[in-house]
C-alpha positions as CSV (number, residue, x, y, z in Angstrom):
1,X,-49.2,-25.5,28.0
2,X,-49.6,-21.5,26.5
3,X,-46.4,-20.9,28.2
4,X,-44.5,-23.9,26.5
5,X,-45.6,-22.5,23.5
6,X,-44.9,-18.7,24.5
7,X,-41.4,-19.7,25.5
8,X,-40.5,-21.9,22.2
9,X,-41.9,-18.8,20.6
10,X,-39.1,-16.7,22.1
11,X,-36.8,-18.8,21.5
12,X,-37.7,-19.2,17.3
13,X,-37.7,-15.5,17.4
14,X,-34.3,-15.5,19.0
15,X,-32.7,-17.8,16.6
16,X,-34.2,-16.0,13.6
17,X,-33.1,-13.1,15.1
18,X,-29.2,-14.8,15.1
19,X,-30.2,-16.1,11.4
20,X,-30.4,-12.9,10.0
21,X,-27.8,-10.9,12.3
22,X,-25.5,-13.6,10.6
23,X,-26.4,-13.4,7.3
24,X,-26.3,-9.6,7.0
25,X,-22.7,-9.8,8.1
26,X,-21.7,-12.7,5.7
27,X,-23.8,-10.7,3.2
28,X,-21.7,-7.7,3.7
29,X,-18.5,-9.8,4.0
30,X,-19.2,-11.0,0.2
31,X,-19.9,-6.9,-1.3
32,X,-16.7,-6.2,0.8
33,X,-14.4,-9.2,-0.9
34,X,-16.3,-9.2,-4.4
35,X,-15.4,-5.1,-4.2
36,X,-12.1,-5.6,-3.6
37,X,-11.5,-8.7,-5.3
38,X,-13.1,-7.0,-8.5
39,X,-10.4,-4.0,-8.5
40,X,-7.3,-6.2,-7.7
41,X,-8.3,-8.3,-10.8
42,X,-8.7,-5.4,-12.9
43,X,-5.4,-3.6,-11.6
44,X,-3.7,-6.5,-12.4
45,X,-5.3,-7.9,-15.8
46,X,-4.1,-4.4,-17.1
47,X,-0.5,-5.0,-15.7
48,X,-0.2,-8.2,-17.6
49,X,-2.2,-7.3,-21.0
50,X,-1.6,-3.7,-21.2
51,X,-5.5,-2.9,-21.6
52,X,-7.9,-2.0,-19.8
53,X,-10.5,-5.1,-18.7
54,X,-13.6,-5.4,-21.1
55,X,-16.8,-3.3,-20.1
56,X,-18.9,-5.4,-22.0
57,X,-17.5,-9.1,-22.8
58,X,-20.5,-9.8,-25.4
59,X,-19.1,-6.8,-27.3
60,X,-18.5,-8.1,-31.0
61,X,-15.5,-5.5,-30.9
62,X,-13.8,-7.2,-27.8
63,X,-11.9,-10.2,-29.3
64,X,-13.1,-13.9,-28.4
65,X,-10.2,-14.9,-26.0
66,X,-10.4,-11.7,-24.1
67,X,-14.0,-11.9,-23.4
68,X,-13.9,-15.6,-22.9
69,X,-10.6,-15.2,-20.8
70,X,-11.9,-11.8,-18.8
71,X,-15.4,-14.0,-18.3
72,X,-13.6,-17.2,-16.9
73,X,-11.5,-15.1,-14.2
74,X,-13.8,-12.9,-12.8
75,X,-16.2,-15.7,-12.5
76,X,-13.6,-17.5,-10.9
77,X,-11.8,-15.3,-8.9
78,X,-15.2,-13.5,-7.6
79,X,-16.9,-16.6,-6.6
80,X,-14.3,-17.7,-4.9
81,X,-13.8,-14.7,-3.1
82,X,-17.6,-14.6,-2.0
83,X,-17.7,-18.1,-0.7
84,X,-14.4,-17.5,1.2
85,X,-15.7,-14.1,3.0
86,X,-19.0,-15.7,3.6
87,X,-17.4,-18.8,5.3
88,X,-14.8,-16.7,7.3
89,X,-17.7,-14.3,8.2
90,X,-19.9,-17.2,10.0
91,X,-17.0,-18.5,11.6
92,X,-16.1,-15.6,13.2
93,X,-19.8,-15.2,14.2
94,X,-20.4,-18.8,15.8
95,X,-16.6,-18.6,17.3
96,X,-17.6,-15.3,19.0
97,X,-21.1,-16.8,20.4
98,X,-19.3,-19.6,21.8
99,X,-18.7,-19.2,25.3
100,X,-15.2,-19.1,26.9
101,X,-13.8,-22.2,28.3
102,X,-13.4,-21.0,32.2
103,X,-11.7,-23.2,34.8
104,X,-12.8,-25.2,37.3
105,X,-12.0,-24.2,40.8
């Protein structure tokens, strides 16, 4: 019976291991595409308004629809970035554990 339990311990460890080998890549997947998401949204908010995004949205001196507008579409744009590098991340990690179909024969 100890070695049921020895073994089952292994294997918890193992898939912890996995757990968190997965999550540091989706983790890193989401800083990459909120990075890059963040500057392409910035780039082009300053294309179409001719400013500069606002630092500070809860500035008094940054007008309402700017700061509401700015707020709504980095919320938006960033979370959907992070949910799509996150999902694409683990895919890629459970495609590459799965093992290769082989023939038979």
């Amino acid at each position: 019976m100890p070695r049921n339990r020895q073994s089952r311990g292994f294997q918890l460890f193992d898939g912890l291991t996995n757990l968190t080998a997965d999550g540091i890549v989706a983790g890193l997947a989401a800083l990459g595409a909120t990075f890059i998401a963040r500057k392409v949204l910035a780039f082009l908010w300053t294309k179409v308004t001719g400013k500069e995004p606002p630092t500070n949205p809860e500035d008094p001196e940054v007008a309402l629809p700017e700061a509401l507008s700015w707020s709504m579409l980095v919320g938006l744009v960033l979370g959907s970035a992070r949910v799509l590098a996150i999902r694409a991340a683990r895919s890629r990690s459970h495609t590459a554990r799965e093992p290769a179909d082989t023939p038979n024969g």
